[in-house]
C-alpha positions in Angstrom: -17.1 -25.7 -5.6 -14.4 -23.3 -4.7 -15.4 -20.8 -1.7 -14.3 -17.1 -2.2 -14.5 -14.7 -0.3 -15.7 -11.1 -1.1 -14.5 -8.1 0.4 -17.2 -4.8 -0.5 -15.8 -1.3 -0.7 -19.1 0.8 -0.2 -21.4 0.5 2.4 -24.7 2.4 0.0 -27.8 1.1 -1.7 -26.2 -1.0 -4.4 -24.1 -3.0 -1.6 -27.4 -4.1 -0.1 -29.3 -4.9 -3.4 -26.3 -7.5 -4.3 -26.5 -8.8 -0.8 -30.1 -9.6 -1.5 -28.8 -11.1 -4.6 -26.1 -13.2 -2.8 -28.6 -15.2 -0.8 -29.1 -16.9 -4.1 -25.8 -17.7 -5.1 -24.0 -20.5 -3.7 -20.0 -20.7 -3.1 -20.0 -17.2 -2.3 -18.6 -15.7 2.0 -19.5 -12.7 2.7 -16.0 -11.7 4.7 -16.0 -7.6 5.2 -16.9 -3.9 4.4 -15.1 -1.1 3.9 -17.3 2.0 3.9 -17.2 5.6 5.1 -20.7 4.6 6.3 -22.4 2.1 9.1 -22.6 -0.9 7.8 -24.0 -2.5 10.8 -26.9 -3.2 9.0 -25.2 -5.1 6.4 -23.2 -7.5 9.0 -26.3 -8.6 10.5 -28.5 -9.0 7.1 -25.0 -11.0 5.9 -24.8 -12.9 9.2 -28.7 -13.7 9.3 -29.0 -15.0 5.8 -25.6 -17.1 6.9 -23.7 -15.6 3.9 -20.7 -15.3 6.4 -18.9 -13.8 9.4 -18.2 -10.2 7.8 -16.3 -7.6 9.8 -16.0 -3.6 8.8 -12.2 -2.8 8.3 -10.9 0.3 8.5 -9.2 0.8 4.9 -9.3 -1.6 1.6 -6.0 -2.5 2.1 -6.6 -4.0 5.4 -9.6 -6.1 4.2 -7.3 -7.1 0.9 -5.4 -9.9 2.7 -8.9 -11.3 3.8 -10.7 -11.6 0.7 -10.2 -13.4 -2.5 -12.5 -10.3 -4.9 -13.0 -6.6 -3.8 -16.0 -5.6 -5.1 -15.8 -1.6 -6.0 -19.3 -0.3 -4.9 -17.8 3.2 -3.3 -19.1 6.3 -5.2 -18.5 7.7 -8.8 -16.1 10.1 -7.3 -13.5 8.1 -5.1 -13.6 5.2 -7.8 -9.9 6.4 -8.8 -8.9 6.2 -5.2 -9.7 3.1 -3.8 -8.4 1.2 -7.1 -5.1 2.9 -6.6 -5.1 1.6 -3.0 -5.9 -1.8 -4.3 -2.8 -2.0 -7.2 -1.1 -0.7 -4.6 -2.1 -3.8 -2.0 -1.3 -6.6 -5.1 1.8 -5.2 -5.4 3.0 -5.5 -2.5 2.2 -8.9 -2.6 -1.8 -9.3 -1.7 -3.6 -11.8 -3.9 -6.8 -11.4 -5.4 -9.1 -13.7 -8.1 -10.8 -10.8 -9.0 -12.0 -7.5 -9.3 -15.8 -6.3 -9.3 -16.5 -2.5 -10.4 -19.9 -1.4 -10.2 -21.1 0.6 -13.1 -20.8 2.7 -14.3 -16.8 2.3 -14.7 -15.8 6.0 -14.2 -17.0 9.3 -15.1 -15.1 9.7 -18.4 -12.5 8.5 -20.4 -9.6 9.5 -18.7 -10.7 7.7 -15.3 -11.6 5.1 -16.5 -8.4 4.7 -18.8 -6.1 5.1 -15.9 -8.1 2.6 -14.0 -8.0 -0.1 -16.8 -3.9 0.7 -17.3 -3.6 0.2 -13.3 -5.1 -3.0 -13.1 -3.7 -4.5 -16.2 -0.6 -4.4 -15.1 -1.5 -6.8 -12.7 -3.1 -9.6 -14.4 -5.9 -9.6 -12.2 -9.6 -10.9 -14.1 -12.2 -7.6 -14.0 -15.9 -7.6 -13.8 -18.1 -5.1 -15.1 -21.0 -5.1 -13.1 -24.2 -4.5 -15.7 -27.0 -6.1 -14.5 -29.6 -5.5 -17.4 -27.6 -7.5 -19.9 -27.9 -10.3 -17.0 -31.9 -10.1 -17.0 -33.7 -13.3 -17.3 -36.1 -11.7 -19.8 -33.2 -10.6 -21.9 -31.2 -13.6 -22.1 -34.1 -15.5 -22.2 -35.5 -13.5 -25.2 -32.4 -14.1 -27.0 -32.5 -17.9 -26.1 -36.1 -18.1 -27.0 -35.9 -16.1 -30.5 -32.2 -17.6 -31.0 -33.6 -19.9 -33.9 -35.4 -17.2 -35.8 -32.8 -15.2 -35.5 -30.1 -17.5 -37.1 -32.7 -17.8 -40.0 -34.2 -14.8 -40.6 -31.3 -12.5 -39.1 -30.8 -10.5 -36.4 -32.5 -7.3 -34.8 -32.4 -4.1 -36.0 -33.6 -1.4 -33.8 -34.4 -1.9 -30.3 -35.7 0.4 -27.5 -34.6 0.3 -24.0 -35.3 2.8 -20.9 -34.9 3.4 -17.4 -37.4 5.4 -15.5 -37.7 6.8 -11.4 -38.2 9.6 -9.3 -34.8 10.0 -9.0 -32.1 8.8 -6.7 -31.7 8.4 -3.0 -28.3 10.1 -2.4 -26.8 13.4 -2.3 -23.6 12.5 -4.6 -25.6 11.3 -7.4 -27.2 14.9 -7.6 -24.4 16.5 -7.9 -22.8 16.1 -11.1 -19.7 17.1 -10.0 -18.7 14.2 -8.1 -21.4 11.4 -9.9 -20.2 12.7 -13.7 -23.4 13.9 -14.8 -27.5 13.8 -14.1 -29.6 10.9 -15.3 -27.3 9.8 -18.5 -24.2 9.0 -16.4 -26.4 7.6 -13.7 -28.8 5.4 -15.7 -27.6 5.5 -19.6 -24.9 3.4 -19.0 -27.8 0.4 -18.5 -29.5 1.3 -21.5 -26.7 1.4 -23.9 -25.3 -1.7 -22.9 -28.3 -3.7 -22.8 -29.4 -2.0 -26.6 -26.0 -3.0 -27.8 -26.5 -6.6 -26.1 -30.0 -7.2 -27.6 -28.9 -6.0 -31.1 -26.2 -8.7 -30.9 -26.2 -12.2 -33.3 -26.5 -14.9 -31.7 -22.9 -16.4 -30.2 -21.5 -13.0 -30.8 -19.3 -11.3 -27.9 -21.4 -7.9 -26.3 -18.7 -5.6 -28.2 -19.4 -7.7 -31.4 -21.2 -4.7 -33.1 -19.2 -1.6 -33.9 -20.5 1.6 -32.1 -21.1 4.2 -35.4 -22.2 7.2 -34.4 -24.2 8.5 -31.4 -27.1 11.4 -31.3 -28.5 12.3 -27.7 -30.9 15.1 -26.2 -30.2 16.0 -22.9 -32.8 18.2 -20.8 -33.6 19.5 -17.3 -37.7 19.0 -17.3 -39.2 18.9 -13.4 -35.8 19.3 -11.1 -34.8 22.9 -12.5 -38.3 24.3 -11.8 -38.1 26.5 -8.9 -39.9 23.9 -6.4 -38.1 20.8 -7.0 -34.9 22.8 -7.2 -35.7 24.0 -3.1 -36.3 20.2 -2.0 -33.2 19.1 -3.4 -31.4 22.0 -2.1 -33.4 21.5 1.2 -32.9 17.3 1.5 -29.9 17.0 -0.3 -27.4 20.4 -0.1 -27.5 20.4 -4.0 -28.3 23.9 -5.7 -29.4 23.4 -9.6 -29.8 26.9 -9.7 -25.6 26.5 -9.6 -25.4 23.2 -10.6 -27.6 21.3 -12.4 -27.7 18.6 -14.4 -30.0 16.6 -16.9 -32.7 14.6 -16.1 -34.1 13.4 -18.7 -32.3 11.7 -22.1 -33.0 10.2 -25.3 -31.0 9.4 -27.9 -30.1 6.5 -30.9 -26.8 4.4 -31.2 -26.2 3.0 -34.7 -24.0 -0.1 -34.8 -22.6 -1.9 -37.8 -22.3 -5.3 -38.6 -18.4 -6.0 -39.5 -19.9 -9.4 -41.0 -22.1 -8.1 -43.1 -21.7 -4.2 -42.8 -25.7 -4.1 -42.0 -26.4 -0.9 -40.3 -28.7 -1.4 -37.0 -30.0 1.5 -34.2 -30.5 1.0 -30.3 -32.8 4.3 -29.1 -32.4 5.1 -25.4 -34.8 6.9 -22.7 -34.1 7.7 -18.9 -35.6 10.1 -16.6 -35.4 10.6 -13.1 -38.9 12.0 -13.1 -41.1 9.1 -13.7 -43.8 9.3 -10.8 -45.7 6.5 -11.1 -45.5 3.1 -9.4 -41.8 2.8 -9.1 -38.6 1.3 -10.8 -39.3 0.7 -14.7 -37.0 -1.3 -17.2 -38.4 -1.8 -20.4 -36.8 -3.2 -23.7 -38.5 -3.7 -27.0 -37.0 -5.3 -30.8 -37.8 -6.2 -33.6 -36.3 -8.2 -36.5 -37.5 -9.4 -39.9 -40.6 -11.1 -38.9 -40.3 -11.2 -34.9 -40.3 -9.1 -31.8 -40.1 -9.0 -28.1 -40.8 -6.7 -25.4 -40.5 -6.4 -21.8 -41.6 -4.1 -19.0 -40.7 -5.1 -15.2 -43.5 -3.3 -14.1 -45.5 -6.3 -15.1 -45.9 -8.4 -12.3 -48.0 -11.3 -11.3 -48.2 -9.9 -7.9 -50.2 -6.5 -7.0 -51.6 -5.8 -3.3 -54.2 -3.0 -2.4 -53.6 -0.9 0.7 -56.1 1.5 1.6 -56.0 4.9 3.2 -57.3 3.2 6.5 -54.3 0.6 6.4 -51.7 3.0 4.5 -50.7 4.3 7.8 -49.1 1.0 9.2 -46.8 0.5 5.7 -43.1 0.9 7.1 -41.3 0.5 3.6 -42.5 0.7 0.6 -39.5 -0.3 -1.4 -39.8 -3.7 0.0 -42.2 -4.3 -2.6 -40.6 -2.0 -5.9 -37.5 -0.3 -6.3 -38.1 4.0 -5.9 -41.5 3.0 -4.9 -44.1 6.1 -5.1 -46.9 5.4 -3.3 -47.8 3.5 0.4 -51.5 3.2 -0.5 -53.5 2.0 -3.5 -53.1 -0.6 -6.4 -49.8 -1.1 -5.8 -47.2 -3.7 -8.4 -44.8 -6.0 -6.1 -41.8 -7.9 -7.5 -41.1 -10.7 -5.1 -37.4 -11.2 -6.3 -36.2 -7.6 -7.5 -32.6 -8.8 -7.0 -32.9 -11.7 -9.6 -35.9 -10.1 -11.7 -32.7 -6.7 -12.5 -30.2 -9.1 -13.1 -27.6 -9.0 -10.1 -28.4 -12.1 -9.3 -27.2 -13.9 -12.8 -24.2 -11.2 -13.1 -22.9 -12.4 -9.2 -23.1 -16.1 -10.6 -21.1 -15.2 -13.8 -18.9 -13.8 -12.1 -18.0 -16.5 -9.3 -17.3 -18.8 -12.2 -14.9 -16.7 -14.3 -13.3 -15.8 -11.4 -12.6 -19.6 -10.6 -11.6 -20.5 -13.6 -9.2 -17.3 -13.5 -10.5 -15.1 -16.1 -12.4 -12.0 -16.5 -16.2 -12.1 -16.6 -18.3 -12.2 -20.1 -18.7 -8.0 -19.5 -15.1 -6.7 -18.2 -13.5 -3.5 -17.1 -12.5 -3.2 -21.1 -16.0 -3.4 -22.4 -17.2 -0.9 -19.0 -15.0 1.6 -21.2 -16.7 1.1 -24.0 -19.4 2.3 -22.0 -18.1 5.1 -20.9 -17.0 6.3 -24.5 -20.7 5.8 -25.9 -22.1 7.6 -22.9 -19.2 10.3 -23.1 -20.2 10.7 -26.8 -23.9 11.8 -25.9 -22.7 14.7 -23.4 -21.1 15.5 -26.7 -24.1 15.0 -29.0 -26.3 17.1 -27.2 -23.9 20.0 -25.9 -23.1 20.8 -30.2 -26.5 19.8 -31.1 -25.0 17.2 -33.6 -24.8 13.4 -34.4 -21.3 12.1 -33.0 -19.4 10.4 -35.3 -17.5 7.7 -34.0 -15.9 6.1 -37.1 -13.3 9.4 -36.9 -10.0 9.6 -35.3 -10.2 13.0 -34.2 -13.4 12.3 -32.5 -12.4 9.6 -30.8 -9.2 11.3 -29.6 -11.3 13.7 -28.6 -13.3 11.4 -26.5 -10.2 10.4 -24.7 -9.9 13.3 -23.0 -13.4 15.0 -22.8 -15.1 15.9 -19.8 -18.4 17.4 -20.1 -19.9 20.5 -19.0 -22.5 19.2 -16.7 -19.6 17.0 -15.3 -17.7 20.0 -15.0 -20.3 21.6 -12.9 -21.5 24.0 -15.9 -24.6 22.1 -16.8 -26.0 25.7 -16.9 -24.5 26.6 -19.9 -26.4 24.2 -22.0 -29.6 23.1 -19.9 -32.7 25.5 -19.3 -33.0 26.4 -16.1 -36.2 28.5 -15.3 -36.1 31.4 -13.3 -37.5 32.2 -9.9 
């Protein structure tokens, strides 16, 4: 098996879950960082799980010539600028087997366009990073129900959400330079994994065409006047100014170009969900059948009492956004493979050795980006987006929203005081 070597462009959060998720993926070196950040931390958890020798370089061009795939983990906001740095590096002559973007792609249309038309030109295979597609419960489901669904048909409504306290960074308040609250942040996963698990069996993800999207968009706990002070106080973001949604619901319909069968995805996120931690859930159902799944479920749960609570270091080691240090608590062993990353790193490897882009590319992470684009859209008119017309698409192309734009106070509720 061929050895590449992967050069990472973000030193955050998400760098460290895939590292975690590397250690169970063979053929892969771990050879540098590039991050505004330390990543000290990073070299030595890279070193001591013998995933490589990795250095911190000072720029992505000067890692390029090390590396065989860049993976794009850097912020919403300079996503534009380090793939301009990278075309720039191929052109002048640096190979690379691939290119890894976290999601989601870009903030809107227009990045994300511009990012697609850069790296086109240069032949080099994408992957769009979307770990829930890559869950072993959902491929699993699909694999498992694939014979019922080949006889009785496919699903036709399925319900997926995403649900935490909220995120651990400054930029991802700010909507500004993240593209929005908790729909930019965490809609992307449940649109593409509602789209995936309403897919026929042997079908490609984009199989279904997108019809029309209707979204509701709302500022619930983090515009009333005490959580608006904390994240002014721990994070320098006002959403007195500034704020942005975080909560969202919504419904995707899709048709079948096969059969012209009409099927809904309904989506949920929040970043207000204080209870045990991280939760991904996904339920369907089909003529006759359904699955759901719900990673808080675990066969793993510890009790730590108020006596012992005070010894706990970290409680993330055992959940993702973990809430509490004491009590019943839910552990996932393996978060890495249990969210995907994992299975999507392994995908990935292989397409990129056999020089071609991965099952979920940079093409389909715009497709993304249009559905989520489309429920800014929904929910600032207060209307159903229709996305079987022209104009609306167009529209789309070029369409930033007003939380984006920094005037999320125009359409959210913001209490006073």
């Amino acid at each position: 098996m061929e050895t590449l070597r992967y050069g990472f462009v973000g030193g955050g959060f998400v760098t460290a879950f895939h590292l975690r998720a590397l250690c169970q993926v063979r053929g892969i070196e771990v050879a540098g960082f590039v991050s505004k950040d330390p990543v000290d931390h990073l070299i030595r958890f890279a070193t001591e799980n013998r995933l490589g020798q990795p250095r911190a370089f000072q720029s992505v061009r000067e890692m390029m010539p090390e590396v065989d795939v860049v993976a794009v983990f850097a912020p919403n906001f300079v996503r534009m600028e380090i793939v301009e740095e990278i075309v720039d590096g191929l052109k002048g002559g640096t190979p690379l087997k691939g290119l890894i973007a976290e999601k989601p792609l870009a903030r809107n249309m227009a990045e994300g366009r511009k990012m697609i038309e850069l790296v086109g030109a240069t032949g080099v295979p994408t992957a769009y990073f979307e770990n829930q597609i890559h869950m072993k419960a959902v491929m699993g489901s699909k694999a498992q129900l694939e014979p019922v669904m080949q006889t009785m048909g496919p699903p036709v409504l399925v319900r997926s959400g995403e649900e935490h306290a909220g995120p651990h960074s400054g930029w991802f308040w700010d909507p500004t330079r993240q593209g929005g609250g908790v729909m930019s942040d965490m809609g992307c996963h449940c649109l593409a994994v509602g789209w995936f698990a309403l897919t026929p069996p042997g079908k490609p993800p984009a199989f279904l065409q997108p019809q029309s999207v209707m979204a509701d968009l709302s500022l619930l706990k983090w515009g009333q006047p005490r959580w608006r002070k904390e994240l002014l106080n721990r994070y320098g973001v006002d959403y007195s100014e500034t704020p942005a949604e975080d909560f969202a619901t919504g419904m995707v319909t899709y048709r079948n170009p096969e059969t012209g069968a009409l099927v809904k995805a309904q989506f949920t996120v929040s970043w207000m969900y204080d209870k045990q931690g991280l939760r991904l859930s996904l339920d369907g159902i089909g003529p006759g059948y359904a699955f759901e799944m719900n990673s808080l479920r675990s066969p793993l749960e510890v009790f730590i009492g108020d006596v012992a609570a005070a010894s706990l270091a970290d409680t993330e080691m055992a959940l993702e956004k973990q809430q509490a240090s004491r009590g019943l608590l839910t552990v996932q062993p393996n978060e890495a493979d249990l969210y995907g990353y994992t299975d999507e790193n392994v995908e990935a490897a292989a397409a990129f050795r056999q020089g071609r882009s991965a099952l979920l590319d940079w093409n389909y992470g715009l497709e993304i980006v249009r559905l989520n684009a489309a429920a800014y859209l929904s929910a600032e008119r207060g209307a159903v987006v229709d996305l079987t017309d022209q104009a609306t698409l167009d529209e789309l192309e070029k369409y930033v929203p007003l939380i984006q734009q920094g005037r999320g106070a125009e359409v959210l509720a913001v209490p006073e005081g």
